[in-house]
N, C-alpha and C positions, 0 to 999 in steps of 0.2 A: 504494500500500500504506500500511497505516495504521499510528501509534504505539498499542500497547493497555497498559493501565495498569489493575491491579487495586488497589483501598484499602481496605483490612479485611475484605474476604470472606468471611464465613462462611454456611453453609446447613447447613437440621434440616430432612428430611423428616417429615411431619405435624406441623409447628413447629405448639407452644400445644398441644398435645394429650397425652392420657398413652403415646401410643407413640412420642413424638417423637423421632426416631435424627438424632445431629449428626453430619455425614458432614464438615465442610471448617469450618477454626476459622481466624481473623483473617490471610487470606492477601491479604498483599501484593508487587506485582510487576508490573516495568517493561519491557515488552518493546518496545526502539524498531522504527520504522520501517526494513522490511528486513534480520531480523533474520531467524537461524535460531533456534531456542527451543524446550526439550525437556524436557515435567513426567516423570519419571521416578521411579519406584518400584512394588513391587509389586501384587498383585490387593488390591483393597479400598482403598487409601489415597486416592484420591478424583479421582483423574486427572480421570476420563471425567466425573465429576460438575461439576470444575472448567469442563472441554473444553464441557459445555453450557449450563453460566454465559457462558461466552464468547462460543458461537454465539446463545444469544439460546433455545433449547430448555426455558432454567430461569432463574427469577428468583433472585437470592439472596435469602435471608433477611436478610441484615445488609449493610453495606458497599457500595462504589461500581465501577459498571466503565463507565469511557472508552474512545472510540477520537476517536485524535486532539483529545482534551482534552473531548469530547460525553460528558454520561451517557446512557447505553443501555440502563438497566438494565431496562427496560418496553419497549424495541423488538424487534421482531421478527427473524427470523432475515434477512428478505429485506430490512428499511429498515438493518440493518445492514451489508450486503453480505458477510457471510462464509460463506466455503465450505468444504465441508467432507470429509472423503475416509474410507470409514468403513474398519474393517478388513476386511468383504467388498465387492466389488463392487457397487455398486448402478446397474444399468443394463436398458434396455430390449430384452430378447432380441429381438422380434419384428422389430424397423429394425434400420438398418445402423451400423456404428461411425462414420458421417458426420451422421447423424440423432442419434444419442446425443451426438458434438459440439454439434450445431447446437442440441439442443433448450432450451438455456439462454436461449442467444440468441434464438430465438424466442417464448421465454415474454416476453421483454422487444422485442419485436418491432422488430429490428435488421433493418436494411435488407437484402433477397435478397445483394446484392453484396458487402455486408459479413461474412454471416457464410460466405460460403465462401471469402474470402479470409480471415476469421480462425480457419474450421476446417484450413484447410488451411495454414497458418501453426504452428496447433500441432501438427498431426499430426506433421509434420516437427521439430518440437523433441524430440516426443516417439518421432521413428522410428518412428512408426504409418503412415504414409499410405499406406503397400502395403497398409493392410487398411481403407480407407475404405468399398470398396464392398461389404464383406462383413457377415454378421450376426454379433452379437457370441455368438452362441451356442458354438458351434466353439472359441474361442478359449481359449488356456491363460491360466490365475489371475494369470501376469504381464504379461501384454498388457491381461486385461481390468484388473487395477489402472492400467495406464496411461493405458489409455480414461475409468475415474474419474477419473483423475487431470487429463488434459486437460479434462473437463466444469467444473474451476475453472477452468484456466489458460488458456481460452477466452473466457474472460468480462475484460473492462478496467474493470471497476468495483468488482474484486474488492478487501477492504478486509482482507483476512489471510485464510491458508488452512491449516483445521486439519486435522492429519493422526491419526485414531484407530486404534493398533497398524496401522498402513496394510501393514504384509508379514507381520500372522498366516499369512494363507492363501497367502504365494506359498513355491514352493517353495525350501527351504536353496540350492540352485546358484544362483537369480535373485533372491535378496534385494539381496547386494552389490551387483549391476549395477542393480537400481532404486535403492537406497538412494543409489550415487553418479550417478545422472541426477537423484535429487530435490535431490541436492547441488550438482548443475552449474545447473540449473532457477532454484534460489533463490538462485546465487549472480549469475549472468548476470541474471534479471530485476529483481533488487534486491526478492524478493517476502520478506513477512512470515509466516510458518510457522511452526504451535507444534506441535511432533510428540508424540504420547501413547504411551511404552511403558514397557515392563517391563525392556528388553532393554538393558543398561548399554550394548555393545558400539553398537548400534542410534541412542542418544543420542549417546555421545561421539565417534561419526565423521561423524554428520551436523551438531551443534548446535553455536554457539559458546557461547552460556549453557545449563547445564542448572539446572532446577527439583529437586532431591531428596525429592520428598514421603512421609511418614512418619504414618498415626495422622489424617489431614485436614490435614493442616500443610505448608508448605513450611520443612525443617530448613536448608537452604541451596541458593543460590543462585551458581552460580561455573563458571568453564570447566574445559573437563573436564580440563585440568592442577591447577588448584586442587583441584579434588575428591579428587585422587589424595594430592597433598602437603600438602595442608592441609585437611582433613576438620574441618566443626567441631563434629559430632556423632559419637557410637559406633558410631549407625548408616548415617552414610554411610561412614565407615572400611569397616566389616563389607558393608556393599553394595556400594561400588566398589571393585573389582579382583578380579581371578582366580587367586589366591584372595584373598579379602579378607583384610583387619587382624587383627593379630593382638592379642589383650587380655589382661593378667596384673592381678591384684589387686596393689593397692601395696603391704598388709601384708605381703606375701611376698616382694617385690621390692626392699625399700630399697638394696638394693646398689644400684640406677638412681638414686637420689638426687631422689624424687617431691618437688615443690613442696606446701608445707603446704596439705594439704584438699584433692589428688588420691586418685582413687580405683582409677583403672586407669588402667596404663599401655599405650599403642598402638602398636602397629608393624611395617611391612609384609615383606612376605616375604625383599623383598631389602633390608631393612632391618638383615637380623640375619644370621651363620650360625653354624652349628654345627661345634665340632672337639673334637679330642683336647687341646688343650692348655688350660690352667686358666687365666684372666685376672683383673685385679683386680675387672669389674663381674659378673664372669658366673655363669651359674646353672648347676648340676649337671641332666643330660637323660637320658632313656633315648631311644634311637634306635628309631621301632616301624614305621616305613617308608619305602621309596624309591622315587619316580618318575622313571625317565631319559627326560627330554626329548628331547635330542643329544647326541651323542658327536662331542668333537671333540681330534685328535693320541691317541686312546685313552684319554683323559679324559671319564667321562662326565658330564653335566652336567642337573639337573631338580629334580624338588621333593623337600625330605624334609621328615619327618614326623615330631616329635618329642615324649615327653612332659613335661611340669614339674608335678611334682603329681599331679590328675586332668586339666589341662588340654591337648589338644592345640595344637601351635604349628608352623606351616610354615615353610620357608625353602627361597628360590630359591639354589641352589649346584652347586660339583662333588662327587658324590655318590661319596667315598670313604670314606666308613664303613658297619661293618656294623648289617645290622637288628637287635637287640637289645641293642647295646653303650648303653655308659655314654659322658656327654659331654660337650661344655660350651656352653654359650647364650652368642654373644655379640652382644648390643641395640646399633647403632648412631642416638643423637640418637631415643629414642621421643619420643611424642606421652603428653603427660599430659589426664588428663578427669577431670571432678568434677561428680556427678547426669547423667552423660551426655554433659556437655558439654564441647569443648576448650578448657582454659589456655593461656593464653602468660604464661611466667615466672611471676609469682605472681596473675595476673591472668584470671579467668574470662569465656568467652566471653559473652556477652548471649542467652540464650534467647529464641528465636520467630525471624523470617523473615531470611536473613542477607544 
């Protein structure tokens, strides 16, 4: 498995022309050898365009892409060795799921002996081999994603294996059970994997680096603990977690005590709660809803829902107050941000890849 390394990255479909759309602006990024690795944000921000910079599908426009210190940036998807897992199945209904193995290997024409000893090698990683001699037609969406999936993991000359939204199509009960075999897969084989989704939940229990990309941009870079507690944009605040971050203008707020030239202060659910009683930092609420989570000793416990302003604010707590009452906000250590970006003490984050 190989080390991949992006340096300045950027691409504009119809570049030089008057329709020219920039989809991916100066993205830099170090994915070692044996890595799990997950570009992560919404429809449009450039994932999948990135994901084919990588495989070799698109040239960039601008910037450099290494593997294991080679530019590649003009080699083909095949002199490159990467494979790739799309979000539908892409297999040959007519052969058998032993044939769909094999056929990689045979395009590169590996010796008879070898490649059924190394289809049946992975079948069994993959707990497929009870369906080798069957056609892949019959088969439900999470078996044939596995069958894709072996069509990389069959091959030894594989040089990273990229996974695009790879459980769109499987159904909610057999996500988690493929999501942690691709976790056991890549941890056991020491493989290099760069997973493409939308799905926070998706990236942070598979990847140990996620990608945060925003606008064409990677906003940060960090494990999914960092991302949680130390966001260094508004919008991975507001993207990661369930619910995301919560944001107050500082002009409204000085009682938190904003560092000169913050503009919003951040902070997460359980960051803050709400009560009856009036404190020295806290802000006056109306209470406009309550989610009980669990109830535990007769205490229930979930998200409320509060207003300051026109702004709604959540907070994870015991939900002993009523919906419409009056209340108090109290912010535990927020996150301050200015143009977007996070401060620490009087000092602003550095804009662009982190």
């Amino acid at each position: 498995m190989a080390h991949v390394s992006l340096n300045n990255i950027s691409h504009a479909y119809n570049a030089n022309t008057d329709s020219e759309t920039q989809v991916l602006t100066d993205i830099s990024l170090d994915i070692p050898h044996g890595s799990a690795h997950a570009l992560l944000g919404a429809s449009g921000t450039g994932k999948t365009t990135l994901l084919k910079i990588i495989s070799g599908l698109l040239i960039p426009t601008e910037g450099d892409l290494l593997v294991d210190g080679r530019r590649v940036n003009t080699d083909s998807p095949r002199e490159r060795n990467i494979a790739q897992v799309f979000q539908f199945p892409v297999l040959y209904e007519h052969i058998s799921v032993f044939e769909n193995l094999a056929f990689p290997l045979r395009n590169r024409k590996v010796p008879l002996t070898e490649i059924h000893t190394r289809v049946k090698q992975t079948a069994e990683l993959l707990e497929i081999d009870n369906l080798l001699s069957g056609k892949t037609t019959g088969l439900s969406i999470f078996d044939k994603q596995k069958v894709s999936l072996g069509r990389a993991l069959v091959r030894n000359d594989v040089s990273a294996i990229l996974l695009d939204e790879p459980l769109t199509a499987v159904e909610p009960s057999a996500k988690w059970r493929l999501r942690q075999k691709l976790k056991e897969l890549q941890q056991e084989l020491s493989l290099t994997m760069i997973y493409v989704t939308h799905d926070q939940l998706e990236a942070m229990t598979f990847a140990e680096q996620i990608s945060v990309m925003h606008e064409g941009r990677i906003i940060q870079t960090a494990s999914p603990r960092e991302l949680v507690e130390k966001p260094q944009h508004e919008h991975v605040g507001f993207f990661i977690g369930m619910p995301g971050m919560n944001f107050l203008p500082t002009d409204s707020t000085a009682c938190l005590s904003p560092p000169k030239g913050a503009t919003k202060a951040g902070f997460r659910p359980d960051q803050a709660f709400v009560s009856t009683k009036q404190g020295h930092n806290s802000l006056q609420v109306a209470v406009i809803d309550q989610q009980a989570l669990s109830t535990h000793l007769g205490e229930s416990w979930g998200l409320l829902t509060c207003k300051y302003q026109d702004i709604e604010i959540r907070t994870r707590q015991h939900l002993n107050l009523n919906v419409g009452s009056t209340a108090w906000l109290h912010i535990d250590n927020p996150h301050f941000f200015r143009n977007g970006w996070r401060m620490t003490g009087q000092a602003e984050v550095t804009q662009g890849n982190a």
